[in-house]
C-alpha positions in Angstrom: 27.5 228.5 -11.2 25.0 231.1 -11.9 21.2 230.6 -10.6 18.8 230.5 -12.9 15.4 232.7 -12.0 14.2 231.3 -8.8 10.8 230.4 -9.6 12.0 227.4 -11.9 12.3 225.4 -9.2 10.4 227.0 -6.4 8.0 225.2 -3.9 5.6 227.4 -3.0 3.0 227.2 -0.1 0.0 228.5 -0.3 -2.0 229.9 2.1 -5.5 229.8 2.7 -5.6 232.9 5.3 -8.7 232.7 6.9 -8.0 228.9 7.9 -4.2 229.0 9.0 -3.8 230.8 12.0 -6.0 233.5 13.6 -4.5 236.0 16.0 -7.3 237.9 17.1 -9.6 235.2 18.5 -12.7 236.0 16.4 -12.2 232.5 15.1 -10.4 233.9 11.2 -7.2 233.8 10.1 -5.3 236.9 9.7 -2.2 237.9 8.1 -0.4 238.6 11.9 -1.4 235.1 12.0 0.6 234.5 8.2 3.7 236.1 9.9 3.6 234.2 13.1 3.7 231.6 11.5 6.5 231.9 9.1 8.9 230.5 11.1 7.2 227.2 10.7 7.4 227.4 7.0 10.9 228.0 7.0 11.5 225.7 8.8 9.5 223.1 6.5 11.6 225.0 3.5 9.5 226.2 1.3 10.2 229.2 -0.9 7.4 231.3 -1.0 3.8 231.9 -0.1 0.8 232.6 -2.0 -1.9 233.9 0.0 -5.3 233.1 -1.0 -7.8 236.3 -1.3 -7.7 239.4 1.8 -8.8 242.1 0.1 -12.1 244.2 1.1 -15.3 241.8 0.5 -18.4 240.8 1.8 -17.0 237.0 2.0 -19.8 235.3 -0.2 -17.1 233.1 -1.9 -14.6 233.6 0.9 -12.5 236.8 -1.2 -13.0 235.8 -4.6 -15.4 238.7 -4.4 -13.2 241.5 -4.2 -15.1 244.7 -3.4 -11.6 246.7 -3.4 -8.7 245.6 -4.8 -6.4 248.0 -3.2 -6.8 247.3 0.8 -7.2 244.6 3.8 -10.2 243.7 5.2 -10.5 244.3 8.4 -11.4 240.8 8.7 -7.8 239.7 7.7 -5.8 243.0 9.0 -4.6 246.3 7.6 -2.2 246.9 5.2 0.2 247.8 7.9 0.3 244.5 8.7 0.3 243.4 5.4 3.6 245.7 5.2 5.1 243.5 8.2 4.0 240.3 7.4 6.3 241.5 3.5 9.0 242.7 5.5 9.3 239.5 8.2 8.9 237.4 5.0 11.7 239.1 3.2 14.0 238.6 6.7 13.5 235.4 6.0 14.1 234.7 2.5 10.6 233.8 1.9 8.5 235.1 -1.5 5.0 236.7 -1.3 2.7 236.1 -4.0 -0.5 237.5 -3.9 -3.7 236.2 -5.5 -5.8 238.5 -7.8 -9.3 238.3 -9.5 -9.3 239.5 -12.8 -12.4 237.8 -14.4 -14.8 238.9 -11.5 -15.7 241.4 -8.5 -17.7 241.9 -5.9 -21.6 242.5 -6.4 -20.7 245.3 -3.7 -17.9 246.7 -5.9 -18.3 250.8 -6.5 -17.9 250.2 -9.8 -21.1 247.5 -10.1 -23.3 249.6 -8.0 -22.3 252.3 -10.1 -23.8 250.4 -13.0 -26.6 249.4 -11.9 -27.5 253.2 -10.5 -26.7 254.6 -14.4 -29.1 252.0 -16.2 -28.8 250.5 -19.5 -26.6 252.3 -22.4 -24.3 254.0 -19.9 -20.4 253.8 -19.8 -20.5 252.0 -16.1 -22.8 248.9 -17.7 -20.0 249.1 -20.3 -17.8 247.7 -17.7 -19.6 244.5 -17.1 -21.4 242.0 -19.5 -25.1 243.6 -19.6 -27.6 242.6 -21.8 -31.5 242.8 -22.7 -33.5 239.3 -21.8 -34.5 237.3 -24.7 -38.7 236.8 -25.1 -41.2 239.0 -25.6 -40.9 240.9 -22.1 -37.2 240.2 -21.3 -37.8 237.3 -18.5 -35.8 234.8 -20.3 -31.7 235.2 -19.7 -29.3 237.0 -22.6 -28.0 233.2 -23.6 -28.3 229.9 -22.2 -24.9 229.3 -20.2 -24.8 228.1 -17.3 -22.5 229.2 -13.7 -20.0 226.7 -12.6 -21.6 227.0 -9.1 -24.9 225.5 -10.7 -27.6 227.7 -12.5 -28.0 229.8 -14.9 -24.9 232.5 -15.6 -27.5 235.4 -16.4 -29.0 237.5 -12.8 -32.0 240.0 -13.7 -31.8 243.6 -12.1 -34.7 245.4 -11.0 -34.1 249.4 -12.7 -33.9 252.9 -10.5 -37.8 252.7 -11.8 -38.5 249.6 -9.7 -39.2 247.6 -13.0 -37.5 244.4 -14.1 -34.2 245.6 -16.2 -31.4 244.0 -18.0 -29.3 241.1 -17.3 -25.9 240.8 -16.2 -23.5 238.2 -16.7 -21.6 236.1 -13.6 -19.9 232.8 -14.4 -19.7 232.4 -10.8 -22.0 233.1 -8.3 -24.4 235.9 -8.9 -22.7 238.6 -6.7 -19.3 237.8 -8.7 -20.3 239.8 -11.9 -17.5 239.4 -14.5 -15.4 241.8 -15.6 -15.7 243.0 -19.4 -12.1 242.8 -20.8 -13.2 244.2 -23.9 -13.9 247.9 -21.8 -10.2 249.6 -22.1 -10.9 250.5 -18.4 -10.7 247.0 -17.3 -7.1 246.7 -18.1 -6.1 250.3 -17.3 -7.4 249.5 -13.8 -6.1 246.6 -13.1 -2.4 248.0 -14.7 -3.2 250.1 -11.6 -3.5 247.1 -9.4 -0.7 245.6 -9.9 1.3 248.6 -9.3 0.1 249.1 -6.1 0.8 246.2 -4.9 4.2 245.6 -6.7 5.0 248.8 -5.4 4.5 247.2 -1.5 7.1 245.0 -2.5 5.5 241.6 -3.3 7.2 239.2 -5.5 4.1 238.2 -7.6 0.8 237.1 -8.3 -1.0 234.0 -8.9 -3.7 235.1 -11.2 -7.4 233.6 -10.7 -9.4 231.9 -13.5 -6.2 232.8 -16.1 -8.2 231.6 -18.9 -11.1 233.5 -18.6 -11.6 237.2 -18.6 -12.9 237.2 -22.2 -16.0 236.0 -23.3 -17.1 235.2 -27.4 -18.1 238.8 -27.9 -21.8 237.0 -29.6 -22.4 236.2 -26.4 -24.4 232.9 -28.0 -26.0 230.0 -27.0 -23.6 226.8 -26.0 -23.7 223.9 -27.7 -23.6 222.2 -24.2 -24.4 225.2 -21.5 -24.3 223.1 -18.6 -20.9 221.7 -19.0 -19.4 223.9 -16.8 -21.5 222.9 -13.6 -21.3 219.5 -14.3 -17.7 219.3 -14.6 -17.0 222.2 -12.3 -14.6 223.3 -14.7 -14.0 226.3 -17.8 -15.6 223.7 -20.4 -17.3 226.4 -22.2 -15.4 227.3 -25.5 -17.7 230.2 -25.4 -16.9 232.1 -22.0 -13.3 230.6 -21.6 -10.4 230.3 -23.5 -10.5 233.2 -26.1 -7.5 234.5 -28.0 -7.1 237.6 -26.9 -6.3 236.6 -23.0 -3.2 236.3 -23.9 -2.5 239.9 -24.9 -3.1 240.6 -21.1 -0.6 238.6 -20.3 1.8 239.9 -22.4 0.8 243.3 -21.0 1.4 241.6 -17.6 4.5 240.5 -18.3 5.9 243.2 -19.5 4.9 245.2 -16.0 6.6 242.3 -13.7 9.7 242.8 -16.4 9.9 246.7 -15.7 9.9 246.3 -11.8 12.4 243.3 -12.4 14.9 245.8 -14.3 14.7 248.2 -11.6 16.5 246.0 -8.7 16.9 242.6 -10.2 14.0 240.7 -7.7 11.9 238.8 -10.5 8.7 239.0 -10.1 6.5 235.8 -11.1 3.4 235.5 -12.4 1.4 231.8 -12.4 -1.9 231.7 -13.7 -4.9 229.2 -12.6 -5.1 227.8 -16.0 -8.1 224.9 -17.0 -7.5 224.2 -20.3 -8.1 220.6 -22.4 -4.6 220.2 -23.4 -1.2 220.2 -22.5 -0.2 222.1 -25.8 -3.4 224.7 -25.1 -1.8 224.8 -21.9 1.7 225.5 -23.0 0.6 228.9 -24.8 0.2 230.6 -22.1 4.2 229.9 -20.3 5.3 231.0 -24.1 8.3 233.3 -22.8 6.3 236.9 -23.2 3.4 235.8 -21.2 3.1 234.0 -17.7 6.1 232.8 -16.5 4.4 229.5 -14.6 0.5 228.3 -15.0 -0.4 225.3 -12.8 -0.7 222.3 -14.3 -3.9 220.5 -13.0 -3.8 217.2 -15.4 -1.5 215.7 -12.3 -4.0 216.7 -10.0 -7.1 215.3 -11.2 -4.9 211.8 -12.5 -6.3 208.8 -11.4 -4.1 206.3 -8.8 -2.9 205.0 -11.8 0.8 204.3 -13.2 0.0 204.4 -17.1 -2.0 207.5 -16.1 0.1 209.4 -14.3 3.1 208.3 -16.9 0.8 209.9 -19.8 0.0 213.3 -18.2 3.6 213.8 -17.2 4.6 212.9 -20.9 2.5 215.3 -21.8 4.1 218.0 -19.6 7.4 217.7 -20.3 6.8 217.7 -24.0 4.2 220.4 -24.8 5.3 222.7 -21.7 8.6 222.6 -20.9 9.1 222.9 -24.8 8.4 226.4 -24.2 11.3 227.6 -22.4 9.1 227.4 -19.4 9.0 224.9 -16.6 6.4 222.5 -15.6 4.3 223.8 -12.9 3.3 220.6 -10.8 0.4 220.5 -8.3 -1.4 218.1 -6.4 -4.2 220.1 -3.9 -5.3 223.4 -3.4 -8.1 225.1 -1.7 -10.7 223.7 -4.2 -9.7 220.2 -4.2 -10.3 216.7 -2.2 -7.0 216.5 -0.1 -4.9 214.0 -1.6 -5.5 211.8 1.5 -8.7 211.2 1.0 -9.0 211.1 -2.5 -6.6 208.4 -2.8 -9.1 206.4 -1.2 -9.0 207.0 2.5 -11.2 207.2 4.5 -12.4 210.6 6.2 -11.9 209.7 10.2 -8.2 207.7 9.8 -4.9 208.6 9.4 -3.0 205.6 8.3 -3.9 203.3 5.4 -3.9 203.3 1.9 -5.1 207.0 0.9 -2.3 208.1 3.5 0.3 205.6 2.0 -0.4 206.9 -1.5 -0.5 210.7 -0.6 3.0 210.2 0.8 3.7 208.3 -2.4 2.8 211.2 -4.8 4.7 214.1 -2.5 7.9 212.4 -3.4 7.3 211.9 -6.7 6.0 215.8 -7.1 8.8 216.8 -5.5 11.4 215.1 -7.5 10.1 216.3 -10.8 11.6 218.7 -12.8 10.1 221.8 -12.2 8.1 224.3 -9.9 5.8 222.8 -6.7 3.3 224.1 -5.3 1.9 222.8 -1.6 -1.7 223.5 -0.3 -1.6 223.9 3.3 -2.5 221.1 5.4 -0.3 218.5 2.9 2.5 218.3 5.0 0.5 217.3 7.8 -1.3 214.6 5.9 -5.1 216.3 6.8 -7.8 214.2 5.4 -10.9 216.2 3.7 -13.2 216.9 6.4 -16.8 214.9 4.7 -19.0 215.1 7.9 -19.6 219.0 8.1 -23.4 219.9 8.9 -25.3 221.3 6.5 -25.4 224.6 8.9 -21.8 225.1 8.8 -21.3 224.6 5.1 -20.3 228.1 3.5 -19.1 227.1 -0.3 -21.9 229.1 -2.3 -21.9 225.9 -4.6 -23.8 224.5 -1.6 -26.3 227.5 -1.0 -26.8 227.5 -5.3 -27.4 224.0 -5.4 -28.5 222.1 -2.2 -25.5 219.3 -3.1 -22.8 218.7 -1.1 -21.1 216.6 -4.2 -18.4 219.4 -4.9 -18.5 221.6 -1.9 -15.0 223.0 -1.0 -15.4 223.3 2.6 -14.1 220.3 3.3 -10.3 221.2 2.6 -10.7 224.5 4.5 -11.2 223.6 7.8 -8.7 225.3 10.2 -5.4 224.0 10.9 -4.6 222.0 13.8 -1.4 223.3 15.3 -1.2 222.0 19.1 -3.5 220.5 22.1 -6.0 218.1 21.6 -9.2 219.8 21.6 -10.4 222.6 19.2 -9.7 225.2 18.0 -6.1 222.8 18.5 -4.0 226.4 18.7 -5.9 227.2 15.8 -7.3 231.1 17.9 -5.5 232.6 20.5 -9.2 233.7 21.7 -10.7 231.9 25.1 -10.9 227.9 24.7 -14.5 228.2 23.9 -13.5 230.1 20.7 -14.7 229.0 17.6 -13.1 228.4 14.6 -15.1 229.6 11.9 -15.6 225.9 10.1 -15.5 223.4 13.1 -12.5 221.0 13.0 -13.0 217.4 14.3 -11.6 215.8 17.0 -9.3 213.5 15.2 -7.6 216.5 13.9 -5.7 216.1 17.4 -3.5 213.2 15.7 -2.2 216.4 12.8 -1.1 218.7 14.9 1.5 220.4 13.8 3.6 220.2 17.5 2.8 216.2 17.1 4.6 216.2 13.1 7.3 218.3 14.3 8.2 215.9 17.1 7.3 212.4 15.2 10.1 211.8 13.0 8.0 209.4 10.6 5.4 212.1 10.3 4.1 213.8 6.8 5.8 216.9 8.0 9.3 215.3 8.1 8.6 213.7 4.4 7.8 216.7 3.1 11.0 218.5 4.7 13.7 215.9 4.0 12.5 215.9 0.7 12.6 219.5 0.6 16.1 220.0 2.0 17.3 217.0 -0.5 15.2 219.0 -3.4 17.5 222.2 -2.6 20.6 220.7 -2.8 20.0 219.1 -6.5 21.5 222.1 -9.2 19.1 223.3 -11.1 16.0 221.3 -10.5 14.3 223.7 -12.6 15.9 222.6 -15.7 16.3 218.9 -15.3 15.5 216.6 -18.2 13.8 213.1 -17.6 14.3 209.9 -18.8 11.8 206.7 -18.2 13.3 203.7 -16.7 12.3 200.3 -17.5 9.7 198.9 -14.2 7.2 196.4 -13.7 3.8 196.8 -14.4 2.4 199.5 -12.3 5.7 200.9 -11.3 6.8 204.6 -12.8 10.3 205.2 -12.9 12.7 207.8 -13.7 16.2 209.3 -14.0 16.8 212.7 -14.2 19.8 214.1 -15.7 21.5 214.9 -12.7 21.3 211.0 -11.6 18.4 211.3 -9.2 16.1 208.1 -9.7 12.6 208.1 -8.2 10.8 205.4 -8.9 6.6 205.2 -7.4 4.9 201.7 -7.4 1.4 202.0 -7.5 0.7 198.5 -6.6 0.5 196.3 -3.7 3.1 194.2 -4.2 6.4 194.5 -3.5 8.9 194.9 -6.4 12.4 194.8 -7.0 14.0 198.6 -6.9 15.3 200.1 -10.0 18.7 201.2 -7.9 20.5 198.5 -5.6 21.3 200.1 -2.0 19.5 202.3 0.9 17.4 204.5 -1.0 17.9 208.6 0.1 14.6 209.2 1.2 11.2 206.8 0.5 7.5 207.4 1.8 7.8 204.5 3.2 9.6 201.7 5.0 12.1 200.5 1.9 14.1 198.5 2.5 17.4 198.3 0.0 16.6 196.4 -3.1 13.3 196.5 -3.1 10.0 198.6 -3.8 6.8 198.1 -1.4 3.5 198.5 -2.4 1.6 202.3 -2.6 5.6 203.9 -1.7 7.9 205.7 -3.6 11.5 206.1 -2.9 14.4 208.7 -4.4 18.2 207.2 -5.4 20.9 208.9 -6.8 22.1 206.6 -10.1 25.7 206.6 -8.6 25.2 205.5 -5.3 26.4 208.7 -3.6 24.3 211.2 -1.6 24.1 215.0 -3.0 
């Protein structure tokens, strides 16, 4: 039987580099820390990597402010070791995606401070969105919108004259001016980009803020300019959205297609795309444009059977329609872990938020379709709530003074052994300091305690994993609702796996009589327990 592409069905890890394993003892993750610790993912068996942000940048939104998009900071390594950590990857069977920050740069970028040395008019302002204030002395910002860190989108510049100059616009925190796509250098260079790197041998990119980069080229006011803060999400039909993105994908595409024909590695790219619908969603997986873009309706679903039923309706219709698969996710580095937003509480590892994490795992995993894991999920971490005001890094904090959406919470370093901090975190002296503090309850997550508790989220996640690998094709799987009691999804995919999820508290009878293969849960056969979900195989037989 012939494989299909293997990012159809792919579970990806991603990895948040400054917070998974530092080798240096300054208290950061590094890449030598990434490839010391591949091992550990392969043995949890996931099939790639995406590493979060490590290119040159002075950190005030932890990378997403790239300075240089062709380098390590030193923070993070060199790209010697970026080299190694490809090559020990690539021993191991193990895909490297890379993330990249097309919408934005750095304030310290060459290119910025290039613009703001050759004033208004010039080709290097061309580059980025600047624009004369509005009122009688220019005081008052270009439009009205609003950053989704809080405030307004629109910074001021003082001129080379020491005056008050133009504006310039950031959608993101003001030293993350955005990129204007409209410039023909903008996609040149970033053609460039993704050369370089394709060129070190990397097997993709997941692509930041996919459905941005263009902005209404009127620039005018929003109906509703503070839609984006509130929401925290690309609301603004004005800034996000716009037709023309996708002809940079198409361009995209068509690079990742060349370096594809040249040894037959495919190279994948999966976009970061906020949209309002599933069928806005679907346009960009249309077969000449990204191959995968995460699909965040599963995500931000309520614990909820009719809910979760509708978005994943919705998937399967609109965007695996396409010829693309759905690509399911349930954290990342800018969410509430699961854990605690399934209603558990911050300081306790067993309970209802940790029953229904467990829950949703299995039922991610057994759809049809690509996965992606946030690191931290297969070791059940709880969001860290209790993090001093000192500490707190995410710039929505220092734009706002509200800790309501800070991200700092699911960043906190990894606990790997001991059961004091840094928990293995830094190979530095004990008294090293990882750079958000981790508390002491993270002793009961460490990764030596998963490996070694059989009942653990680790081992979930990895049976599941190993059981997910040896179902043909996963990728391409259709699904078919089963009949269930209220609040019970179930399913049957069409090659005779069942899972079935009951979001309730009460126990219910199974949709399949016998042992089920693997269940989040204590399930015993014949039945379905309360906040668990369990996998059968229609026929009884194990694959």
């Amino acid at each position: 039987m012939n494989r299909l592409p293997w990012w159809r069905d792919a579970v990806i890890y991603q990895v948040y580099v400054r917070s998974f394993l530092d080798s240096t003892g300054d208290g950061v993750g590094d890449l030598a820390g990434v490839r010391a610790g591949l091992p550990y993912l392969k043995k949890l068996g996931v099939d790639g990597i995406w590493l979060s942000p490590f290119y040159p940048s002075p950190q005030h939104d932890h990378g997403y402010d790239v300075a240089d998009y062709c380098d390590v900071d030193p923070l993070f390594g060199d790209l010697a070791e970026f080299d190694l950590l490809v090559a020990a990857a690539r021993r191991l069977g193990i895909k490297v995606l890379l993330d990249i920050v097309p919408n934005h740069c750095s304030s310290e970028h060459p290119w910025f401070a290039e613009a703001l040395a050759a004033g208004p008019g010039s080709p290097a302002r061309a580059r980025f969105h600047f624009a004369d204030g509005r009122g009688a002395d220019g005081s008052e910002p270009p439009n009205n919108w609003h950053s989704m860190f809080g405030g307004p989108a629109w910074s001021r510049v003082t001129e080379a004259d020491g005056r008050p100059g133009q504006w310039y616009l950031h959608m993101f925190a003001s030293e993350q001016p955005d990129w204007n796509w409209r410039n023909p250098e903008i996609p040149a260079e970033f053609d460039r980009i993704l050369r370089f790197w394709l060129d070190r041998g990397i097997d993709g990119f997941r692509i930041d803020v996919a459905a941005g980069l263009f902005k209404h080229p009127d620039l005018p006011d929003s109906d509703d300019p503070e839609a984006d803060a509130r929401t925290r999400d690309s609301v603004n039909p004005l800034a996000w959205n716009q037709p023309e993105v996708h002809e940079v994908w198409r361009r995209w595409r068509a690079i990742c297609e060349e370096y594809t024909a040249r040894d037959g590695r495919e190279r994948l790219l999966v976009g970061e795309v906020s949209v309002p619908t599933a069928r806005e969603h679907a346009l960009y997986v249309r077969p000449d444009e990204l191959h995968q873009a995460f699909f965040f309706d599963l995500l931000s679903a309520p614990w909820d059977a009719d809910a979760f039923r509708k978005v994943i309706s919705e998937a399967m219709q609109d965007i695996a329609g396409t010829g693309s698969t759905v690509t399911w996710v349930l954290n990342n580095h800018d969410q509430v872990r699961t854990v605690t937003r399934y209603g558990e509480p911050a300081t306790e590892g067993s309970g209802l938020g940790a029953a229904r994490a467990r829950a949703a795992a299995l039922l991610m995993l057994a759809l049809p379709g690509a996965a992606y894991i946030y690191q931290g999920e297969e070791l059940g971490l709880p969001e860290v709530v209790d993090l001093p005001d000192d500490v707190l890094t995410d710039p929505i904090f220092r734009r706002t003074g509200s800790r309501a959406r800070i991200r700092d919470g699911c960043r906190v370093p990894l606990p790997w052994s001991g059961q004091a901090s840094p928990f293995g975190f830094t190979s530095g002296a004990e008294s090293a300091r990882p750079w958000l503090p981790q508390p002491e309850y993270f002793a009961e997550y460490a990764t030596d305690r998963a490996l070694a508790d059989t009942r653990s989220f680790w081992h979930l996640y990895r049976d599941g994993l190993q059981l997910r690998a040896a179902l043909p094709q996963l990728g391409e799987g259709t699904l078919r609702w089963l009949d269930s009691p209220p609040g019970v999804l179930a399913f049957a995919r069409g090659d005779g796996l069942v899972c079935a999820v009951n979001f309730g508290t009460a126990t219910v009878p199974a949709p399949v009589s016998g042992t089920p293969l693997l269940s989040s849960g204590p399930c015993p056969a014949g039945v379905l327990p309360g906040s668990t979900a369990a996998w059968w195989m229609s026929d009884g037989t194990r694959p």
